[in-house]
KOLMI-67662 format. One record per residue (C-alpha): residue in three letters; x, y negated, z. Coordinates in pm, 1 decimal. Example, Ala and Ser with C-alpha at 12.3 -4.5 7.8 and 13.67 -1.06 7.14 Angstrom:
! KOLMI-67662
SITE type       c1       c2       c3
SITE  ALA   1230.0    450.0    780.0
SITE  SER   1367.0    106.0    714.0
END
This chain:
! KOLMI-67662
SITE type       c1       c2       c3
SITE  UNK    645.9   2324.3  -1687.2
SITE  UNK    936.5   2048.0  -1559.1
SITE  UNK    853.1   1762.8  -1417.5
SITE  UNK    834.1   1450.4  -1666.0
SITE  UNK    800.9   1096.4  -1615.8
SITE  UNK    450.5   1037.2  -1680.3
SITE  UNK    358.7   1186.0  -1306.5
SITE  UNK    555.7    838.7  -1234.2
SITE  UNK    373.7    647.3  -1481.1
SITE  UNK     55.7    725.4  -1284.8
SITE  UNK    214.1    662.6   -954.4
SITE  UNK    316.8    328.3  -1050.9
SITE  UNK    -17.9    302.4  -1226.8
SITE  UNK   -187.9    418.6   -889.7
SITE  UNK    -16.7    151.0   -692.8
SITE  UNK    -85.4   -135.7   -898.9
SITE  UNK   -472.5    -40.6   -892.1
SITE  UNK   -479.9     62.6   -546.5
SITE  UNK   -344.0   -349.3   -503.0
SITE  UNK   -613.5   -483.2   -708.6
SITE  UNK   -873.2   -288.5   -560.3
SITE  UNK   -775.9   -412.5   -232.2
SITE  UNK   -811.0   -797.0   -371.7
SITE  UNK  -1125.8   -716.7   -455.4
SITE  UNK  -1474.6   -879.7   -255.1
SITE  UNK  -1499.3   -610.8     -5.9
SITE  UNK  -1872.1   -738.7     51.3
SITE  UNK  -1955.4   -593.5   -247.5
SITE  UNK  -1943.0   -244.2   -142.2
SITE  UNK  -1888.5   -109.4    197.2
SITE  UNK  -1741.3    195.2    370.6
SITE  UNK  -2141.6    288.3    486.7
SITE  UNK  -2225.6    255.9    142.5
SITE  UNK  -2022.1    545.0     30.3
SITE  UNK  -1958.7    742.6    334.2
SITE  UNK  -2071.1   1078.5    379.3
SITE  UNK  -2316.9   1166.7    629.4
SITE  UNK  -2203.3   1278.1    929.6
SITE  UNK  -2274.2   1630.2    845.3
SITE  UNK  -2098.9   1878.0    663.1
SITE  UNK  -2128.7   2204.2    538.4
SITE  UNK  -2160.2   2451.9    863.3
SITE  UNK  -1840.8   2629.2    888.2
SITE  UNK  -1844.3   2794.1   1225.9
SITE  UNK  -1592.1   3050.8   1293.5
SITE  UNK  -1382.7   2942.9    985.8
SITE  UNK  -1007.9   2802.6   1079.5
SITE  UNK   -815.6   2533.5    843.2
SITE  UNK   -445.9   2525.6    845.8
SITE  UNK   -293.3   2223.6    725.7
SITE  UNK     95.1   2153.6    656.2
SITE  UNK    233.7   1764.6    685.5
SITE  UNK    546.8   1553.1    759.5
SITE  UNK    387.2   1419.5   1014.0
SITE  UNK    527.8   1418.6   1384.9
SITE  UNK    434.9   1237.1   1715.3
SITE  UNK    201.7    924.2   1665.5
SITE  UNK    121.6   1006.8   1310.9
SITE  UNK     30.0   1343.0   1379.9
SITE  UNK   -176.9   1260.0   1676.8
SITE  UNK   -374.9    989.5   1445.1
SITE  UNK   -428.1   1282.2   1187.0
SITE  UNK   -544.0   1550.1   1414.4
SITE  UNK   -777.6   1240.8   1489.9
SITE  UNK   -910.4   1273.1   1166.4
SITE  UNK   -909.0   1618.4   1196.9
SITE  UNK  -1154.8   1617.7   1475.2
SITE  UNK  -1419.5   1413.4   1292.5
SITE  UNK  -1417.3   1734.4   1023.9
SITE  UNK  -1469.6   1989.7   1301.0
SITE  UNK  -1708.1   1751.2   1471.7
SITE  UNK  -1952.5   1758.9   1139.5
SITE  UNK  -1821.3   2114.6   1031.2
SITE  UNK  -1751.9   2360.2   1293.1
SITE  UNK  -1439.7   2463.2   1206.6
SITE  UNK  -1132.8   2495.8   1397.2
SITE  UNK   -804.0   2298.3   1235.8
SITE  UNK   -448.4   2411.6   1316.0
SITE  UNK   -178.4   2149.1   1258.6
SITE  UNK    166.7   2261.0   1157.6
SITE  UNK    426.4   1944.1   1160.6
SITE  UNK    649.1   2088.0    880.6
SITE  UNK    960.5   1833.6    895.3
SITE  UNK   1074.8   1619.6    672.0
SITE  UNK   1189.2   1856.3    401.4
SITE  UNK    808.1   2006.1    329.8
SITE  UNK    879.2   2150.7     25.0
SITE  UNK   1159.4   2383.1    195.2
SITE  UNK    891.5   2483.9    463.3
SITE  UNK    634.1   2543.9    234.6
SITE  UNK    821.3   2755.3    -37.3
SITE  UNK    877.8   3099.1    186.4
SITE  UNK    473.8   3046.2    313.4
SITE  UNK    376.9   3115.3    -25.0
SITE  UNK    631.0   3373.5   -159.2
SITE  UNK    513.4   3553.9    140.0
SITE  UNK    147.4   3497.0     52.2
SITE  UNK     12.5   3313.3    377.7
SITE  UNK     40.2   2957.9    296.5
SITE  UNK   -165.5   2669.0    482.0
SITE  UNK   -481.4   2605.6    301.7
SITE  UNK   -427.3   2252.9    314.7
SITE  UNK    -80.9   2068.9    277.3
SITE  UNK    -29.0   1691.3    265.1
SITE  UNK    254.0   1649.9    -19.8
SITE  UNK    472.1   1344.3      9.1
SITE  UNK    585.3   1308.4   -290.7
SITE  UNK    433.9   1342.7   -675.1
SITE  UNK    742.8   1533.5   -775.8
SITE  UNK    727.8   1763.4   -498.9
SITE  UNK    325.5   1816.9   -590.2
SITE  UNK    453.2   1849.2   -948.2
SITE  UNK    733.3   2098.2   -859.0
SITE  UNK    428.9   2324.3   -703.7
SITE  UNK    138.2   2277.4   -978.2
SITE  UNK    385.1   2389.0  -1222.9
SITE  UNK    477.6   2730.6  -1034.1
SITE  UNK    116.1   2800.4  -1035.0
SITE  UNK     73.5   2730.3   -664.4
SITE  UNK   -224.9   2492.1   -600.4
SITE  UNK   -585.9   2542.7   -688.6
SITE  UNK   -761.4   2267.9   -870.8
SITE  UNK   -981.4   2071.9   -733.4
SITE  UNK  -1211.1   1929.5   -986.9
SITE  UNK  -1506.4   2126.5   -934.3
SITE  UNK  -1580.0   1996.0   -595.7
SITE  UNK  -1381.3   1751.1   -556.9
SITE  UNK  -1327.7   1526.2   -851.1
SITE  UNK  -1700.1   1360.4   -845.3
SITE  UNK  -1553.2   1212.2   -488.6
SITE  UNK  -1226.4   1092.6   -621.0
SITE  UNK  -1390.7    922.3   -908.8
SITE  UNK  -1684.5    792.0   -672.9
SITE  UNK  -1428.8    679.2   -399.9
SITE  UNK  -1117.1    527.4   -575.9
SITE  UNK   -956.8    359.5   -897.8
SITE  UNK   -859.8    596.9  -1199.6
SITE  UNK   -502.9    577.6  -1116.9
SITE  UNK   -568.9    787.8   -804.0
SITE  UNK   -706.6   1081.4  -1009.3
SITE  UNK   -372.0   1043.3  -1242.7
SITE  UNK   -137.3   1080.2   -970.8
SITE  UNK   -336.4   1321.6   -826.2
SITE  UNK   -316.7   1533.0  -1168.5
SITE  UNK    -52.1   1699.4  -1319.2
SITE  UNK    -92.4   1786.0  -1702.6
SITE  UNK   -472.8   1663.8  -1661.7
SITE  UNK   -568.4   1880.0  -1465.8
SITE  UNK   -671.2   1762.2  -1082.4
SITE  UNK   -467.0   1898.6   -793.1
SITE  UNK   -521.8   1623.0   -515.3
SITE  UNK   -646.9   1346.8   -298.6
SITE  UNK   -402.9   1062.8   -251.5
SITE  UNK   -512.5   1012.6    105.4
SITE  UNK   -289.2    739.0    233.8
SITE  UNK    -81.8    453.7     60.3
SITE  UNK    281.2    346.8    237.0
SITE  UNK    358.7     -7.1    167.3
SITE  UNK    737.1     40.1    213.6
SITE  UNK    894.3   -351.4    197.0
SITE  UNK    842.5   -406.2    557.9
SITE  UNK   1158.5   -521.1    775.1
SITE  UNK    992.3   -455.8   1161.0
SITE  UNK   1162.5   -645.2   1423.1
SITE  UNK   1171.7   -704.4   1843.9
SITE  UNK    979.9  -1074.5   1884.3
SITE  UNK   1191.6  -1099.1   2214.0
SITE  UNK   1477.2  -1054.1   2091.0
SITE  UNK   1415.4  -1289.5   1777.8
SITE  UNK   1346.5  -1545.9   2071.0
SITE  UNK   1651.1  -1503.4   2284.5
SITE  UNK   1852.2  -1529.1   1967.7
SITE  UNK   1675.4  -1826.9   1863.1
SITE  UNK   1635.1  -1718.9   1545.2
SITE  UNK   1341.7  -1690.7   1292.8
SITE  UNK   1220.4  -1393.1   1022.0
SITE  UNK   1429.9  -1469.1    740.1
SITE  UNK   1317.1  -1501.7    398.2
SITE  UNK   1608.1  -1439.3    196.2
SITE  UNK   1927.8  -1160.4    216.0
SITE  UNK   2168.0  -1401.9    313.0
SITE  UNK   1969.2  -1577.5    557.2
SITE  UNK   1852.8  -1180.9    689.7
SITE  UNK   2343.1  -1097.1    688.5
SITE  UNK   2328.8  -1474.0    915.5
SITE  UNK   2030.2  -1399.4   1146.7
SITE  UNK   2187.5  -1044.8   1201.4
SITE  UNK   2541.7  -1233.2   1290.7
SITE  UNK   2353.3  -1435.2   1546.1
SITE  UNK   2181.4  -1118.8   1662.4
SITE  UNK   2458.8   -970.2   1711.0
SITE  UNK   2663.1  -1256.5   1935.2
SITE  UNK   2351.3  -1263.9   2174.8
SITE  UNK   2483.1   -913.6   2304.3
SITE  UNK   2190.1   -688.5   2073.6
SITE  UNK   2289.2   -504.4   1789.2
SITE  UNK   2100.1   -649.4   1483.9
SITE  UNK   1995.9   -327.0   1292.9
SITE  UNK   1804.6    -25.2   1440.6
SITE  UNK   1880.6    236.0   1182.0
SITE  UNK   1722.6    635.1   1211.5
SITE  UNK   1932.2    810.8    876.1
SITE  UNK   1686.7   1110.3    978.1
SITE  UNK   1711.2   1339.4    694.8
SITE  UNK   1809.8   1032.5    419.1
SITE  UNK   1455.3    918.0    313.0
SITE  UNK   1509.9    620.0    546.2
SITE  UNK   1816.2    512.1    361.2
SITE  UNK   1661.9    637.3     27.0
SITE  UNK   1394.4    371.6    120.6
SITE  UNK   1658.1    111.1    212.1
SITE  UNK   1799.8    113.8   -135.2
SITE  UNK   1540.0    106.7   -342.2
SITE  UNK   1413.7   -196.6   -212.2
SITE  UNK   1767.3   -345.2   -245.1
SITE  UNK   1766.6   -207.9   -613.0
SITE  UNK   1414.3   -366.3   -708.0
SITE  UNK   1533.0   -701.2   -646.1
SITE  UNK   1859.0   -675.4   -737.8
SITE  UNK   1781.4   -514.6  -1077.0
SITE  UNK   1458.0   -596.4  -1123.8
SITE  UNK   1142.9   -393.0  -1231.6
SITE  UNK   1218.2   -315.8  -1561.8
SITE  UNK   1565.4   -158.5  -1424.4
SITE  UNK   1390.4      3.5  -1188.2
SITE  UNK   1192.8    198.3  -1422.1
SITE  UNK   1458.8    283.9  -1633.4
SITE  UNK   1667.3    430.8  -1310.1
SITE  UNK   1344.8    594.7  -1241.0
SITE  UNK   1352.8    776.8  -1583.4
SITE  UNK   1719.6    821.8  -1534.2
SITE  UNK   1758.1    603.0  -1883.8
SITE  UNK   2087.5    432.7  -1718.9
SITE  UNK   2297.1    662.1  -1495.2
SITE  UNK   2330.6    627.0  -1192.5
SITE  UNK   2669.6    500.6  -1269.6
SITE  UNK   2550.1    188.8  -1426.4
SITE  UNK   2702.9   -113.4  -1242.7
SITE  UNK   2344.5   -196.4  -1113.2
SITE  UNK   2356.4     97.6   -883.3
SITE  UNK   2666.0    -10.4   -791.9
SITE  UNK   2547.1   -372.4   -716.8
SITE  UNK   2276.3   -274.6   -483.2
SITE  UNK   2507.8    -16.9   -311.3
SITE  UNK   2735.3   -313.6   -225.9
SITE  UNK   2438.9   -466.7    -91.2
SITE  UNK   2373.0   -243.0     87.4
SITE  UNK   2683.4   -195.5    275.9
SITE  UNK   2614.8   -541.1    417.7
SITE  UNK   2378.8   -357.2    653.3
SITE  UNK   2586.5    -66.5    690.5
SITE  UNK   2938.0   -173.9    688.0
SITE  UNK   2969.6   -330.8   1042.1
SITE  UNK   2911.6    -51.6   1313.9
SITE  UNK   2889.0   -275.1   1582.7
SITE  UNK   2562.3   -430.8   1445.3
SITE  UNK   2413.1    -90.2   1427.0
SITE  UNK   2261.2     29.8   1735.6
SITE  UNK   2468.7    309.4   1876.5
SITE  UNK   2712.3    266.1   1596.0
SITE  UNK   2745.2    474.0   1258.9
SITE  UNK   2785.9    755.4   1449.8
SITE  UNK   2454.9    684.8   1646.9
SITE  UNK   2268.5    609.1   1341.8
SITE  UNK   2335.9    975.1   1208.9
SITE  UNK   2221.1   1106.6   1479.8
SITE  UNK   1897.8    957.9   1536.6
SITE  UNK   1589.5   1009.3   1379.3
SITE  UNK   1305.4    766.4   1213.1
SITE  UNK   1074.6    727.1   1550.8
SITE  UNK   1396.8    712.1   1742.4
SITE  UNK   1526.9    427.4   1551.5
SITE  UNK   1196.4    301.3   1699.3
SITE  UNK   1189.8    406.0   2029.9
SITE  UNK   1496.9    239.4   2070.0
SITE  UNK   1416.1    -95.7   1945.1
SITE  UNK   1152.5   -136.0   2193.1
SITE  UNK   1374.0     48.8   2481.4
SITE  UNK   1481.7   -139.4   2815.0
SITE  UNK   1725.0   -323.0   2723.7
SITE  UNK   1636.9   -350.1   2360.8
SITE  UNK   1935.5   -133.5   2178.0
SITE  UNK   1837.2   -272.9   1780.7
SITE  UNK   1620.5   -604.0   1646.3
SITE  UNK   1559.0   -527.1   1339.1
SITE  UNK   1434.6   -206.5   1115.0
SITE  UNK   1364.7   -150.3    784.7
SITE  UNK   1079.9     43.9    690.7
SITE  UNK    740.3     91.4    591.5
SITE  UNK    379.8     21.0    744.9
SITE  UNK    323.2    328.5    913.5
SITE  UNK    627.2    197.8   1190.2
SITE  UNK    323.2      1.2   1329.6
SITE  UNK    184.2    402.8   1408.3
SITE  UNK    449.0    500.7   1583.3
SITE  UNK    519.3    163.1   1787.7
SITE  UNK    170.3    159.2   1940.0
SITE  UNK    214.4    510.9   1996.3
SITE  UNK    549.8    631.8   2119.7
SITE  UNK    619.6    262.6   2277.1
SITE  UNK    480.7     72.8   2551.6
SITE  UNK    521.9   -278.5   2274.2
SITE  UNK    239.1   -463.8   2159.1
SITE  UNK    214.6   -504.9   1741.9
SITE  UNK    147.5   -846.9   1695.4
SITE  UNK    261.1   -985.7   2005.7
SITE  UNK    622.8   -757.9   2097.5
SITE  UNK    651.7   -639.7   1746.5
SITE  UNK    605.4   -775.1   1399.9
SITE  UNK    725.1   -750.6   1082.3
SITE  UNK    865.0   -972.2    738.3
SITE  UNK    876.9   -904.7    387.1
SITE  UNK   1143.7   -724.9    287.7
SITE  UNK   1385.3  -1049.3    185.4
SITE  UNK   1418.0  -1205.6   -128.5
SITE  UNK   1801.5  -1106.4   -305.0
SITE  UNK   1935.6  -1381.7   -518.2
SITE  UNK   1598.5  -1562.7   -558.1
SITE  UNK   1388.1  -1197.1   -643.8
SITE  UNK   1032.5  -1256.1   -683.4
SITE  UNK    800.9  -1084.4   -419.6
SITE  UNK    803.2   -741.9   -473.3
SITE  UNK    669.8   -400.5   -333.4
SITE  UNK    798.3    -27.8   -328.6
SITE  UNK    537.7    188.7   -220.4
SITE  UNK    405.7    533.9   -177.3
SITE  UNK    161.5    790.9    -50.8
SITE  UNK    105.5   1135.1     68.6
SITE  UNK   -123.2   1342.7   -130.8
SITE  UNK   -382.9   1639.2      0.7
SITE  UNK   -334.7   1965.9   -203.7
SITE  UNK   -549.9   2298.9   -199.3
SITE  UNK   -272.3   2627.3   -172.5
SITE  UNK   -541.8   2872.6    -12.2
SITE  UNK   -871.4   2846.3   -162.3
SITE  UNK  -1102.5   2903.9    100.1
SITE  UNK  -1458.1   2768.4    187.3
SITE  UNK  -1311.4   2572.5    490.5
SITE  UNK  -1012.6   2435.0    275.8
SITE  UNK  -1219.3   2283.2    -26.1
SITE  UNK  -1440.9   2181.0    272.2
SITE  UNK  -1133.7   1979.3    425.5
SITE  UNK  -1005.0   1859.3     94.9
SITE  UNK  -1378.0   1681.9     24.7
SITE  UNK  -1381.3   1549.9    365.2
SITE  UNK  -1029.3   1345.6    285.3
SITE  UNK  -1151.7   1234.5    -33.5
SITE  UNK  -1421.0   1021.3    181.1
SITE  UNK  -1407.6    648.4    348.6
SITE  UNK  -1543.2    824.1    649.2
SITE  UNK  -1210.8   1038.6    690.2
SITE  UNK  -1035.1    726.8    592.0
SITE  UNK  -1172.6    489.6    831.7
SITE  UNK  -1070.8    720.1   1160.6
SITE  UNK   -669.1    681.4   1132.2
SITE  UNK   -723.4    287.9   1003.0
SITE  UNK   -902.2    222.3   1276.1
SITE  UNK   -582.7    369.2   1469.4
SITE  UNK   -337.7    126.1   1279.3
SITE  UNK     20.3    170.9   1067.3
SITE  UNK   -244.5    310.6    798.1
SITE  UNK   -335.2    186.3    452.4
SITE  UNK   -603.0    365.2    264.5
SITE  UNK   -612.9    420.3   -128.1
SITE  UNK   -956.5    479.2   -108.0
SITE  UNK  -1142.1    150.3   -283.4
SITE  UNK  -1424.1    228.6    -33.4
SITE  UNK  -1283.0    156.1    263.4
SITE  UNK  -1419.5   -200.4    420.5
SITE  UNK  -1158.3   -451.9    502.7
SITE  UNK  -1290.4   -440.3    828.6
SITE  UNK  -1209.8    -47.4    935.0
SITE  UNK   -866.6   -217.6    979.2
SITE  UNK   -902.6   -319.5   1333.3
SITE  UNK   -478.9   -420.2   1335.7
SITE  UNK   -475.6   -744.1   1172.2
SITE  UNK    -62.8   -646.8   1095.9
SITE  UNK   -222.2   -376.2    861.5
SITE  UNK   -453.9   -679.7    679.1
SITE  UNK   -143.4   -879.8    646.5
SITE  UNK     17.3   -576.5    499.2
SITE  UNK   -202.5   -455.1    288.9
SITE  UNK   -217.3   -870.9    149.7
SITE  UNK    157.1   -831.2     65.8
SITE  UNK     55.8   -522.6   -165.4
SITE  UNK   -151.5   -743.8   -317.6
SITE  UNK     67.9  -1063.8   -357.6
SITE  UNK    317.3   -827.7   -550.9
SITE  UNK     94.2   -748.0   -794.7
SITE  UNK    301.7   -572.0  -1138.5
SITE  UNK    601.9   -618.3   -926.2
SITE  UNK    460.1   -284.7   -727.1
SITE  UNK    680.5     33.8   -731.1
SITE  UNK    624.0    360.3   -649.5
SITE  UNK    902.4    520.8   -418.8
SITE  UNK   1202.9    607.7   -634.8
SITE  UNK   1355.9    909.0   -474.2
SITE  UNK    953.3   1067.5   -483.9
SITE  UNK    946.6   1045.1   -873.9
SITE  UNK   1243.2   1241.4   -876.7
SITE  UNK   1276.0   1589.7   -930.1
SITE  UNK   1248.0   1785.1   -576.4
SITE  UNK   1616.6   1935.0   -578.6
SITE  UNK   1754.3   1545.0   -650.7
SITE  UNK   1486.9   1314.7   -459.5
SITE  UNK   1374.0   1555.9   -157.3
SITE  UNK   1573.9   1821.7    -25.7
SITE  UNK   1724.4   1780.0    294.6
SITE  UNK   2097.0   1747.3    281.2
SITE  UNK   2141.6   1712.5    -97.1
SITE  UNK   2040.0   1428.4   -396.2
SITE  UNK   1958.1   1122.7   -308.8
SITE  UNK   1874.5   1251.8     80.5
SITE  UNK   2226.3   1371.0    115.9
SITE  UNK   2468.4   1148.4    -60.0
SITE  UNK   2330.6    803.5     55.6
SITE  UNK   2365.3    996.4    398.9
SITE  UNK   2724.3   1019.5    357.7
SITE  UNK   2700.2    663.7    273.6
SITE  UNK   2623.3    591.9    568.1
SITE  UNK   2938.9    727.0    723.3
SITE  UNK   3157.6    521.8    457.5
SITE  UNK   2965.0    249.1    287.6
SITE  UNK   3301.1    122.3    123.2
SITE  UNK   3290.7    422.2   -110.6
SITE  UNK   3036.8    269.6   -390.8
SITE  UNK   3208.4    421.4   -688.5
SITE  UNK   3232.7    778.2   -571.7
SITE  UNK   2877.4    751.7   -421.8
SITE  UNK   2736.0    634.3   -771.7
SITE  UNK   2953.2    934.8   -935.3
SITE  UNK   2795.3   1163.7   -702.5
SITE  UNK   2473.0   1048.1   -731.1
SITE  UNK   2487.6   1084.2  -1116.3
SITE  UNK   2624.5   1389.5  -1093.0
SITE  UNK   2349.8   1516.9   -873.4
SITE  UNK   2071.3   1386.5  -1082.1
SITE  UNK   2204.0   1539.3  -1400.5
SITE  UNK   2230.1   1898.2  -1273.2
SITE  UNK   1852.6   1824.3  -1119.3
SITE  UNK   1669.5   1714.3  -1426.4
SITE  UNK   1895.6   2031.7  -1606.8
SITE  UNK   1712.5   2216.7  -1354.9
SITE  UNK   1356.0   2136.9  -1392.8
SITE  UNK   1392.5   2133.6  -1817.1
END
């Protein structure tokens, strides 16, 4: 099997339900109503092992939700933080036949990439009843891959956030702008106050993956989008090229980047955090999804809402509102009691309602009440989702196929990484990312 672009029809499918169903009257049906009891099946003695991205904050909130399955189970959960790159962790596990029971996939390709080897267990027969009881038929698609049901989509990213330091917004004088060139002239004012405007982490590359695919949805538009998506234009098409240029206006001037270029490649996603909310403040500005509210309440000593907030990503050349999204998906790759045990539990509001209650979390699960969001920066989030509406995208780079969209230092990871490091070089960036995309979908047909 290769991966084919109707696992990113249902992810954009998924998105633009999961917005509806959160515009919906939550009064009508609440978490309580749909909740499972706070029992479970009595698995004593029994360990889980679950595999995810997740580091620091996050993976303290998810070990939170962790602890409400032992609580009503008995079982003992081991967390393994797997880096960025989870496909590239997970791969030897299985060759060598002790893989986690549980993983939380980032990306449909990636969870496409490992149904079609043969490595996840279905999980219709105790699971699907929940994901059809708990959320919209475009979960259960992007959960699927040729029909048949591989996982719970277990948390929604709403990724056209730009976070930024309220203090240093003041001292500038300056207000969230609405538009890009208004965002290039509050940076330049940023900037002369002494504080670099931009907090960047290039991590691994999904950061700047993320970067430009906002950039491309309103430069291009949705339609374009899709076609890039589908690679129906190359990557060579002078609409890649356009947002590229774009983009260089936030990479092109070191000196507005905290700790320079060089800095930026060095440092991490919750660094590019940490440091925006460091003593003095070294970065205003940071773009990135929802779950940065996660890690600022829990690596920094700021407030969301009152030291930190964020704006919609801004408007390019009078864009529409738009949204690029995307989610993390719970797969079965050891079928054991305690695993299909887990893998229920995250299909529930109960599960749910733990990390939203922590904040930087969105739930796809239609079941959720509005008010298990105790962070009213996640309400205002999830309402952008929702304002959207068909102008919601899923994440480019995770429709892709793994070798192209998700593998650390290569693809889209790699190249816009070396972007980074000379932003002037559009052409031969487009080239390469063309030329990396064609050898990946040879791959996977």
């Amino acid at each position: 099997m290769r991966w084919t672009w109707k696992t990113g029809l249902a992810a954009v499918a998924a998105l633009v339900l999961l917005a509806a169903a959160c515009s919906g009257d939550s009064s009508s049906s609440t978490a309580t109503d749909t909740a499972t009891t706070s029992s479970g099946p009595d698995l004593s003695g029994q360990t889980v092992d679950v595999a995810a991205t997740w580091t620091s904050a996050e993976q303290r909130n998810f070990e939170q939700v962790l602890s409400l399955f032992e609580e009503q189970t008995g079982a003992t959960t081991h967390f393994v933080s797997t880096g960025d790159d989870i496909a590239a962790y997970l791969g030897p596990k299985i060759e060598g036949g002790k893989p986690p029971d549980v993983a939380i996939l980032p990306q449909p390709g990636v969870l496409a990439s490992f149904a079609g080897q043969g490595d996840l267990t279905s999980i219709e027969d105790f699971a699907g009843d929940l994901v059809d009881e708990n959320y919209g038929p475009g979960a259960r698609e992007v959960g699927s891959v040729d029909g048949t049901l591989y996982a719970v989509w277990f948390r929604a990213a709403q990724k056209s956030t730009v976070w930024y330091n309220t203090h240093v917004f003041d001292d500038a004088g300056v207000e969230p702008p609405a538009t890009w060139d208004e965002l290039v002239s509050t940076a330049h004012t940023i900037s002369d106050s002494g504080v670099p405007p931009y907090s960047i982490g290039v991590d691994v590359g999904w950061p700047m993956s993320d970067l430009f695919e906002n950039i491309y949805l309103r430069t291009a538009g949705a339609d374009m989008y899709d076609k890039l998506a589908k690679h129906e234009i190359p990557w060579t098409d002078q609409s890649v090229k356009d947002a590229l240029s774009k983009m260089a206006d936030v990479l092109g001037n070191s000196d507005e980047i905290a700790g320079g270029t060089e800095g930026a490649l060095q440092t991490d996603f919750n660094g590019s955090v940490d440091q925006m909310f460091a003593d003095p403040p070294a970065g205003a500005m940071l773009f990135e999804g929802n779950f940065v509210a996660g890690v600022i309440t829990g690596e920094t000593k700021a407030k969301v809402g009152t030291d930190a907030d964020f704006f919609d990503f801004p408007s390019i050349d009078g864009s529409p509102p738009a949204v690029m999204g995307g989610g993390d998906l719970a797969v079965l790759l050891d079928d054991t009691p305690a695993g299909e045990a887990l893998i229920q539990f995250l299909a529930t509001p109960e599960a749910a309602e733990v990390w939203a209650g922590l904040g930087g979390y969105i739930s796809p699960n239609k079941n959720v009440d509005i008010s298990a969001y105790t962070d009213p920066v996640d309400q205002r989030v999830a309402q952008a989702l929702i304002d959207a509406g068909d102008s919601v995208r899923y994440d480019m780079s995770d429709l892709q196929p793994t070798a192209f969209g998700a593998t650390t230092g290569q693809g889209i990871w790699g190249i816009l990484t070396d972007f980074v490091s000379d932003p002037s070089d559009v052409d031969g960036t487009a080239q390469k990312l063309e030329a990396a995309a064609k050898a990946a979908y040879k791959q996977e047909g």
